[in-house]
LODRENKE-532431 format. One record per residue (C-alpha): residue in one letter; x negated, y negated, z; residue number from 1. Coordinates in steps of 0.2 Angstrom, whole numbers, plus 5000, padded with zeros to 4 digits. Layout:
<recs>
{rec A {X Y Z} NUM}
...
</recs>
This chain:
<recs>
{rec X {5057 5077 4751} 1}
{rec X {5069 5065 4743} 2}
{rec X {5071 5075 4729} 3}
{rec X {5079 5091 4742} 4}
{rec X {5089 5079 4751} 5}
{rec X {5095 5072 4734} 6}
{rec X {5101 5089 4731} 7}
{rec X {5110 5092 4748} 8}
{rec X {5121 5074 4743} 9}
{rec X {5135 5085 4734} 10}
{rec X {5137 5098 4751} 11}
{rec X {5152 5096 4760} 12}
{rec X {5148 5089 4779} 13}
{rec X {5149 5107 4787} 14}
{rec X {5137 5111 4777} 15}
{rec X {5124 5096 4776} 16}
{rec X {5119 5097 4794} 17}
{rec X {5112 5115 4793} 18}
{rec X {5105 5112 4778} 19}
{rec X {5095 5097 4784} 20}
{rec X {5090 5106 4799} 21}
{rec X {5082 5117 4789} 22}
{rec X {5071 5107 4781} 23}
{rec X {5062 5103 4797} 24}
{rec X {5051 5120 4798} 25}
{rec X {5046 5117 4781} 26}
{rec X {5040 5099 4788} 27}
{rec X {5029 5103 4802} 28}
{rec X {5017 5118 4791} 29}
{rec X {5013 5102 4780} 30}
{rec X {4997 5090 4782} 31}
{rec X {4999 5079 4797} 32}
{rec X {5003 5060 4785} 33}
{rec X {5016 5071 4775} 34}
{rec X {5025 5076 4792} 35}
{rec X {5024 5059 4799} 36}
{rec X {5033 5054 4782} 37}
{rec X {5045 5067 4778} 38}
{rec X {5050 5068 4797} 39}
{rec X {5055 5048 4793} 40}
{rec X {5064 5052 4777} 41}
{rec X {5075 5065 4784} 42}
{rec X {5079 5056 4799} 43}
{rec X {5080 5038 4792} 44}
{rec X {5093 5048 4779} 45}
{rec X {5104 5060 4793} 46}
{rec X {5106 5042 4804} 47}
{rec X {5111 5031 4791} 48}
{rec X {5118 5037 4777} 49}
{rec X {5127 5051 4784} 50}
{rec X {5141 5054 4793} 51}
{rec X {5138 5054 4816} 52}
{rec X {5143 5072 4818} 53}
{rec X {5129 5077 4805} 54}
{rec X {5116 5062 4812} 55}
{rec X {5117 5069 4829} 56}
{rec X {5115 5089 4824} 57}
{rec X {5100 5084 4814} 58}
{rec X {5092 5072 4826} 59}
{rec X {5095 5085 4842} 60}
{rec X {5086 5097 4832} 61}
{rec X {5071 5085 4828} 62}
{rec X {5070 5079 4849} 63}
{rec X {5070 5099 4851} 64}
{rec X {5057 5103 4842} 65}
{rec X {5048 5088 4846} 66}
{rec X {5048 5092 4864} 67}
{rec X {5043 5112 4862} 68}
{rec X {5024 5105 4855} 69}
{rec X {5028 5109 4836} 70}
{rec X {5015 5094 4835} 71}
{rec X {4999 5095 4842} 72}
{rec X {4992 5081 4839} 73}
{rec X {4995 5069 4853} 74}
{rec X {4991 5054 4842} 75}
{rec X {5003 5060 4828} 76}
{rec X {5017 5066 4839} 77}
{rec X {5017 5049 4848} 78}
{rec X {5018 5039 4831} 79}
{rec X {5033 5052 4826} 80}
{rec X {5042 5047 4841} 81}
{rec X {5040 5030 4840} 82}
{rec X {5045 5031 4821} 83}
{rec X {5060 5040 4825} 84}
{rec X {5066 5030 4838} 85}
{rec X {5065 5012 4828} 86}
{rec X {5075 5020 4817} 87}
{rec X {5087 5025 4830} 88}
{rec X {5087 5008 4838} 89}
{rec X {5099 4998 4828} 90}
{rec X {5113 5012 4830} 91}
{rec X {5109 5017 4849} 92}
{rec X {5128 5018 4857} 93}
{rec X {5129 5033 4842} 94}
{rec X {5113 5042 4848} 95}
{rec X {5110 5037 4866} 96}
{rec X {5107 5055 4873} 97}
{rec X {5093 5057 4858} 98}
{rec X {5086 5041 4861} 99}
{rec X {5085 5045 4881} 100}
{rec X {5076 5062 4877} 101}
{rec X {5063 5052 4864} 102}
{rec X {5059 5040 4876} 103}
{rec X {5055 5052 4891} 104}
{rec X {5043 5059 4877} 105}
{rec X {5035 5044 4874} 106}
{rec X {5034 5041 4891} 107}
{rec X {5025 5058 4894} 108}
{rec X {5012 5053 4883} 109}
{rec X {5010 5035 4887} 110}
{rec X {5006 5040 4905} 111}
{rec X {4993 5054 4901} 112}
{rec X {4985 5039 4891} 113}
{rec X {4985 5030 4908} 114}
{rec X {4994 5015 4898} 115}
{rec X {5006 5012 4916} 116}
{rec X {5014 4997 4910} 117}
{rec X {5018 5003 4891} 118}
{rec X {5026 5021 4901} 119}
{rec X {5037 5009 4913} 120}
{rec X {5043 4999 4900} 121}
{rec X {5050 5012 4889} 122}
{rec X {5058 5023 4903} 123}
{rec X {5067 5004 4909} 124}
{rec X {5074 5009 4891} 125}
{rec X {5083 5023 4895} 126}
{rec X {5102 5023 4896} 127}
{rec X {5110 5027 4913} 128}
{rec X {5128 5025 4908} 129}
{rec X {5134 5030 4892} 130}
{rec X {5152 5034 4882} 131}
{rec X {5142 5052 4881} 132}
{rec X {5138 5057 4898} 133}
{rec X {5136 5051 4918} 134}
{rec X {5120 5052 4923} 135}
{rec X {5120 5059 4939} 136}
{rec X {5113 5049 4956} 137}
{rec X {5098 5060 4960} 138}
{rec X {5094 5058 4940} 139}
{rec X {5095 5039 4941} 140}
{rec X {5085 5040 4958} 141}
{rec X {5071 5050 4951} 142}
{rec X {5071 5039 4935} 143}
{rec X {5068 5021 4948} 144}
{rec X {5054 5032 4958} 145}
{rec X {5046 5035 4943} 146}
{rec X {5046 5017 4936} 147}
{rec X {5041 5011 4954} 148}
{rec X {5024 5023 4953} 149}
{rec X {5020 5014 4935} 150}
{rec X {5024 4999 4938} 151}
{rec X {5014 5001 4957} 152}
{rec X {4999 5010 4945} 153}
{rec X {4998 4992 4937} 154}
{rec X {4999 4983 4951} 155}
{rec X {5013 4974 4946} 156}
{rec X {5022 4976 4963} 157}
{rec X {5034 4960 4959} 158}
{rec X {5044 4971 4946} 159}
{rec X {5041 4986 4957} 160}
{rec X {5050 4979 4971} 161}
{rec X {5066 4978 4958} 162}
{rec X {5067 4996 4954} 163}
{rec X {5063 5001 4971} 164}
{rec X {5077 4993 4981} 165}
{rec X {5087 5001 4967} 166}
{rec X {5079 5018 4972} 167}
{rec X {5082 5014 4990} 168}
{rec X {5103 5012 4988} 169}
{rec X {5102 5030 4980} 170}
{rec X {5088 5039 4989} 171}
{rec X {5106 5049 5000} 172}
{rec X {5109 5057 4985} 173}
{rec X {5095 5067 4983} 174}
{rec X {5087 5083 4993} 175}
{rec X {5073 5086 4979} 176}
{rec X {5058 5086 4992} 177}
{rec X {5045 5082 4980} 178}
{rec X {5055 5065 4975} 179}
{rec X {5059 5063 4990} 180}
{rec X {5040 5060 4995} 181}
{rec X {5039 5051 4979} 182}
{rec X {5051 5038 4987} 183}
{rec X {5040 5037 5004} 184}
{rec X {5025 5034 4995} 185}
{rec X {5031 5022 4983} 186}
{rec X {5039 5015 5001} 187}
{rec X {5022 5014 5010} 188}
{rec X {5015 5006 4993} 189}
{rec X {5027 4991 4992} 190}
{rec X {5023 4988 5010} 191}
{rec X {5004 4988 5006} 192}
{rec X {5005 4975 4989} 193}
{rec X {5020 4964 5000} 194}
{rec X {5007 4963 5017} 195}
{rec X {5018 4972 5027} 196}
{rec X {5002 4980 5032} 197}
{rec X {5009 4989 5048} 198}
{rec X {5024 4996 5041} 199}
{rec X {5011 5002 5028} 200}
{rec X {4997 5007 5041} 201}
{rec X {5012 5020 5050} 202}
{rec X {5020 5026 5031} 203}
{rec X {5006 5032 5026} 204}
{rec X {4999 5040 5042} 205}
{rec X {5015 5049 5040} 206}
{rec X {5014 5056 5024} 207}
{rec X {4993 5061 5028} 208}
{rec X {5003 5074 5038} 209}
{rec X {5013 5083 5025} 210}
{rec X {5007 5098 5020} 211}
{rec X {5014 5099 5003} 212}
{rec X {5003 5086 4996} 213}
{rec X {4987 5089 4990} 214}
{rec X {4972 5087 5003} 215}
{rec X {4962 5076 4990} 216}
{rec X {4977 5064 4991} 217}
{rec X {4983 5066 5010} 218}
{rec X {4963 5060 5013} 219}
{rec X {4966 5045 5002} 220}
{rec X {4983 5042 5011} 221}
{rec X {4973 5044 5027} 222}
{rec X {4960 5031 5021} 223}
{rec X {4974 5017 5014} 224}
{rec X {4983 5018 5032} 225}
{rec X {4966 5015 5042} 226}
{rec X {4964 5001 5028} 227}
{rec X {4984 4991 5031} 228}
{rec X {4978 4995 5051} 229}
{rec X {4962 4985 5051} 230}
{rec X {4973 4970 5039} 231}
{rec X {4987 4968 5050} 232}
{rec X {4988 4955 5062} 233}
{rec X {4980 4957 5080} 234}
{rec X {4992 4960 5091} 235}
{rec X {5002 4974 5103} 236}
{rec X {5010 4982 5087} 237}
{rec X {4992 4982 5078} 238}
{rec X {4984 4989 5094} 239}
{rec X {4998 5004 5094} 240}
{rec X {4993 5008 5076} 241}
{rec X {4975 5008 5079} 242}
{rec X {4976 5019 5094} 243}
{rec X {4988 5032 5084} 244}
{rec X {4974 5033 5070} 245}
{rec X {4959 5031 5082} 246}
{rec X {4965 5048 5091} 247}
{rec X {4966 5057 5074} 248}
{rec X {4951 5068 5072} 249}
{rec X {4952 5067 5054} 250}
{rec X {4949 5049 5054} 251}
{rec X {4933 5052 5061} 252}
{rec X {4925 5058 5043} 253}
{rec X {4931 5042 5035} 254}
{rec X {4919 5028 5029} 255}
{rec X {4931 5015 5039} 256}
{rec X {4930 5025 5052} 257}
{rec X {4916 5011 5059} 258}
{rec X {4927 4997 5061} 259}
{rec X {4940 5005 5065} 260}
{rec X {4933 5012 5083} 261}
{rec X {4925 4995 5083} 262}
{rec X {4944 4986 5082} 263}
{rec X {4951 4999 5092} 264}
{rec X {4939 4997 5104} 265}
{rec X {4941 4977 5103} 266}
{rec X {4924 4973 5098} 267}
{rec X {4919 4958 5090} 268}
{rec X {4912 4964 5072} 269}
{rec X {4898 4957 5064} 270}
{rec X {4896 4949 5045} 271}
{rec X {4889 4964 5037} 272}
{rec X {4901 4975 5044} 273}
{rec X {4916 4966 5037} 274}
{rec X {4905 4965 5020} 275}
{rec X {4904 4986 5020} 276}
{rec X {4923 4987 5021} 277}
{rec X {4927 4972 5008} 278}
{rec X {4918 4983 4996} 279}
{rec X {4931 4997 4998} 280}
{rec X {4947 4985 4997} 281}
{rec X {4959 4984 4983} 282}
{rec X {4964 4969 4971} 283}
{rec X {4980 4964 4982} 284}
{rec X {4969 4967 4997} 285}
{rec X {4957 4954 4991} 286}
{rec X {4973 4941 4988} 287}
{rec X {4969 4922 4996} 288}
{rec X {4981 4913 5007} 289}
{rec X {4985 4896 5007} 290}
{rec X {4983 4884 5022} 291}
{rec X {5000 4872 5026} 292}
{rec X {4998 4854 5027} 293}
{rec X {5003 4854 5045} 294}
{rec X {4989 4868 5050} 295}
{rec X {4976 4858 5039} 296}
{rec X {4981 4842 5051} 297}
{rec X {4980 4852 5065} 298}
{rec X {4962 4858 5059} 299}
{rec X {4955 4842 5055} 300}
{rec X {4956 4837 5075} 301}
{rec X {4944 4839 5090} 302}
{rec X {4929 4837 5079} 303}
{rec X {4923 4822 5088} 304}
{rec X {4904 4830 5089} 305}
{rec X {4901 4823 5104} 306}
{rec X {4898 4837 5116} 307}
{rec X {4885 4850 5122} 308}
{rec X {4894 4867 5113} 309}
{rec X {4888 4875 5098} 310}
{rec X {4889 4869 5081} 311}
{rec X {4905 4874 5072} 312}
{rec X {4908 4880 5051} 313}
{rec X {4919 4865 5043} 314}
{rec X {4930 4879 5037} 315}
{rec X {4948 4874 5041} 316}
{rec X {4957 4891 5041} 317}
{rec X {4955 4911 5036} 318}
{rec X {4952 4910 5015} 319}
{rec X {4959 4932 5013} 320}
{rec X {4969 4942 5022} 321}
{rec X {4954 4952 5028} 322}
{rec X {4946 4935 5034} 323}
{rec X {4963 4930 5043} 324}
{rec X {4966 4949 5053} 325}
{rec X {4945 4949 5055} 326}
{rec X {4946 4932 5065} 327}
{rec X {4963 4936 5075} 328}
{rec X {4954 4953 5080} 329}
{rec X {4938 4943 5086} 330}
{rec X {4949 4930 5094} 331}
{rec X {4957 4944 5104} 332}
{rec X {4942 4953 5109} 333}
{rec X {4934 4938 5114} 334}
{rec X {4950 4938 5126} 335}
{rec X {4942 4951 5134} 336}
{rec X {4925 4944 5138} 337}
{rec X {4928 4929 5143} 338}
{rec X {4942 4921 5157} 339}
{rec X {4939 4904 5146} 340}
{rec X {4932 4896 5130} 341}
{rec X {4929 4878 5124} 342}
{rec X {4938 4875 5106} 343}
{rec X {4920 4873 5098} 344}
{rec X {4914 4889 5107} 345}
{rec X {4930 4900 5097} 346}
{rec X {4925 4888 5081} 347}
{rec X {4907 4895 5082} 348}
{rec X {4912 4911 5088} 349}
{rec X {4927 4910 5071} 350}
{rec X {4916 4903 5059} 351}
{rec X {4930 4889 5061} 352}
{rec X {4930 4870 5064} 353}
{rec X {4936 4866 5082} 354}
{rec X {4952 4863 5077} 355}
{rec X {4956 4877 5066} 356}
{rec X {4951 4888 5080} 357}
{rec X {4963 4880 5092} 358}
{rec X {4978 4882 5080} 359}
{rec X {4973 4899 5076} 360}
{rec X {4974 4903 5096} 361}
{rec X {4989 4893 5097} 362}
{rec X {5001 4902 5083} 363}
{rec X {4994 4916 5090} 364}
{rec X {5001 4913 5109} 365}
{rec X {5016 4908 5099} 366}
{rec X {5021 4924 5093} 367}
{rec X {5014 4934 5108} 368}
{rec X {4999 4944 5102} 369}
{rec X {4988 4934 5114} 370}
{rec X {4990 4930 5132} 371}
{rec X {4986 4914 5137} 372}
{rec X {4986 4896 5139} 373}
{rec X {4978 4879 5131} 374}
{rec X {4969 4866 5137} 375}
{rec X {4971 4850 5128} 376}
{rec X {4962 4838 5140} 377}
{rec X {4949 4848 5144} 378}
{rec X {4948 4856 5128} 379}
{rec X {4948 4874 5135} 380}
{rec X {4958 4892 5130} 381}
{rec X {4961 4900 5146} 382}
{rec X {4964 4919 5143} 383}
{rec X {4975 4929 5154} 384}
{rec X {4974 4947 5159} 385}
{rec X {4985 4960 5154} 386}
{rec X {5000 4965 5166} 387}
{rec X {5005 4980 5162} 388}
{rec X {4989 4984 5167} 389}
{rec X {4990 4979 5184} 390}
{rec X {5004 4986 5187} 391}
{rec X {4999 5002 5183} 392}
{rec X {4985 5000 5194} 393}
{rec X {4999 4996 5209} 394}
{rec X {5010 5010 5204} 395}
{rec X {4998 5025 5203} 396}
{rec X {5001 5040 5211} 397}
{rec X {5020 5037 5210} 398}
{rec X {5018 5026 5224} 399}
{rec X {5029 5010 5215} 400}
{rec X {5025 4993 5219} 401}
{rec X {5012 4990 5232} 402}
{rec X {5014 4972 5240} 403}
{rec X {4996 4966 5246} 404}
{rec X {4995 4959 5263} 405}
{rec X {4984 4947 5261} 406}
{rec X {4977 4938 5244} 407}
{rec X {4960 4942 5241} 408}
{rec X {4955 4931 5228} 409}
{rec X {4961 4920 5214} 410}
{rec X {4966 4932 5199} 411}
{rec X {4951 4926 5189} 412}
{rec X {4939 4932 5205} 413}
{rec X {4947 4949 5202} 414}
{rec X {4943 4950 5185} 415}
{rec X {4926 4947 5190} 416}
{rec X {4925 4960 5202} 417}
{rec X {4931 4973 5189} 418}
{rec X {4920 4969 5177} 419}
{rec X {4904 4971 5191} 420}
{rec X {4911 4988 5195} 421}
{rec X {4910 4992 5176} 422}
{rec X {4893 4986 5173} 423}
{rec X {4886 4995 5190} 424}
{rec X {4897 5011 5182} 425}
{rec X {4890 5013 5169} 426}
{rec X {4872 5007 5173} 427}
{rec X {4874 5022 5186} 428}
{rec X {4878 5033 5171} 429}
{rec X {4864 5031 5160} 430}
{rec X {4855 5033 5175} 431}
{rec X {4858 5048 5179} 432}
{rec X {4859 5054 5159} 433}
{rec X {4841 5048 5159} 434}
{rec X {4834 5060 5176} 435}
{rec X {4845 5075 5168} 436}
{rec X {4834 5073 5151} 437}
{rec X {4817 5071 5163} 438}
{rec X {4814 5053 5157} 439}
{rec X {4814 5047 5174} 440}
{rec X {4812 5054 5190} 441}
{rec X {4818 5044 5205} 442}
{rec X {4807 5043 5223} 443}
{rec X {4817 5043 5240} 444}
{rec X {4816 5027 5248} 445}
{rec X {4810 5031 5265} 446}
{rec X {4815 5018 5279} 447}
</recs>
């Protein structure tokens, strides 16, 4: 090979590129190490000792060929690239547009390897703004998405985050449906890794509904918002969530589908449960949380021992985000059981010391995802019913507000009451579910 190009020396430029460029089919019907090296020499000789005009014909024509599959081997085309490209490097404002090309070659073949961080790293190579050409915004914008998905496959969401809020500035520019949704999930991803797990939860309940994804992957899109539902914090918003994907049918064929009808439903959920779905969370989902100082004082308090209530953990606070959103849930539900709770009664209920559960009921009151009241004397939570469901009681039937005449009771009373007509309800209902199957018959009572 040296010797051809040896004889090429003496041609004037017009004619060196051509005959260079020639040379290349002769390359490629040779062994695989005397392509990788002739491929070097003739490149390493058009780049550097030649002239730019004849660099640039000869190196176009090597990226062309290169990305039509001349080389078959995936091994041997990727140490091509990478050969070509070193040489490249050190005159890369003459050969941008070559360089660009390699690296979205490299980057094909680094991702088929499944080597996510080694792909992003090479496409964060790629030149946007060049002496050669503008890049166009929906080009730069599909660019971004693609290092986001990379970068999100490696679960390196810090970096992600970077090239993402640079998507988001361009995202206008673009009407390319399949980038587009792209964009959203790489959206409802950053949400999931930064524990924005309701803004998750709803992105991609969304994007389960698009039918030009495949239904493999709207199914796992389905799975991951029942997953950021059950994480978020207990609350209204939660509540909304969980009733949106409760009254999904498809949900119903889900291995979560368990706790979720239980959370939805405000059950308290048992150890083993919560052990099922741990098994099914990812690294990010598994992350632990640090306690402040000021909740660790507030923890350490009301463990004086010295009454009748139930033995608390000496766990001062929630150790994962599953643990944390498990005992807010439990802590809610419990809101709907009783009308009142001792602080070592939540603890045993929380697996929490006495204190720990206090603050826990406290920020949550704070914030307004529980209704309620504390008790510091007497060392009691006192739960409050919700509002908005009396006065949808009062207003049924269009009739507006209905003022009583008289006071029946104290509003705790009437939550008592409620709970009576419940229980006789639904005691009435397996009683008659029961004489309808023949299991029991009932005898008239004659007076």
């Amino acid at each position: 090979m040296e010797a051809k190009l040896a004889q090429f020396a003496s041609l004037s430029q017009k004619d060196k590129g051509p005959a260079f460029i020639s040379l290349i089919p002769q390359i490629l019907t040779q062994p695989s190490n005397d392509i990788q090296t002739d491929l070097h020499i003739l490149v390493t000789t058009a780049v550097n000792q030649d002239s730019l005009v004849v660099g640039r014909q000869v190196l176009s024509e090597v990226v062309k060929v290169l990305n039509e599959g001349a080389i078959k081997d995936t091994g041997l085309l990727k140490q091509v690239v990478e050969e070509t490209l070193q040489t490249v490097q050190p005159r890369i404002v003459s050969y941008e547009e070559q360089a660009n090309n390699l690296r979205f070659q490299l980057a094909d073949i680094l991702e088929q390897e499944e080597d996510w961080d080694s792909a992003a790293k090479v496409l964060m190579g790629v030149s946007l703004e060049s002496s050669q050409r503008t890049t166009a915004d929906a080009e730069k914008l599909k660019l971004y998405v693609r290092i986001v998905r990379l970068l999100l496959e490696e679960e390196n969401s810090v970096q992600a985050e970077t090239y993402y809020n640079r998507a988001a500035l361009l995202v206008h520019s673009s009407n390319e449906r399949e980038t587009l949704l792209q964009f959203k999930l790489c959206q409802a991803r950053i949400s999931d890794y930064s524990r924005k797990f309701l803004e998750a939860a709803s992105r991609y309940h969304e994007l389960s509904y698009v039918g030009e994804i495949d239904e493999e992957e709207r199914r796992q899109m389905l799975s991951a918002a029942v997953t950021c539902g059950v994480l978020a914090p207990a609350g209204p918003n939660r509540s909304r969530v969980l009733a949106s994907l409760y009254r999904d049918e498809r949900t119903a064929e889900l291995p979560s589908f368990n706790i979720l009808s239980k959370m939805f439903l405000d059950h308290i959920l048992r150890p083993a449960e919560i052990k099922e779905f741990e098994s099914t969370l990812k690294t990010h989902q598994l992350a632990k949380i640090a306690i402040s100082s000021n909740d660790k004082l507030a923890s350490a308090g009301h463990d004086d021992g010295s009454s009748d209530e139930p033995a608390t953990s000496t766990r001062t606070g929630p150790s994962t985000v599953l643990d944390r959103a498990v005992m807010e849930h439990n802590l809610l539900a419990s809101s709907k059981i009783y009308n009142n709770i001792t602080f070592k009664g939540l603890g045993a209920l929380l697996d929490l010391t006495s204190g720990a559960a206090e603050t826990m009921a406290r920020k949550m009151i704070e914030q307004g995802r529980l209704r309620g009241h504390i008790d510091q004397v007497d060392k009691l939570i006192w739960f409050e019913a919700n509002k908005e469901e009396d006065d949808a009681q009062g207003k049924a039937g269009g009739l507006g507000d209905v003022e009583e005449a008289e006071d029946t009771g104290s509003h705790f009373t009437k939550r008592w009451d409620t709970q009576i007509r419940l229980t006789a309800a639904h005691v009435e209902s397996i009683v008659q579910h029961l004489t309808e199957k023949g299991l029991i018959s009932l005898v008239p009572v004659t007076a």
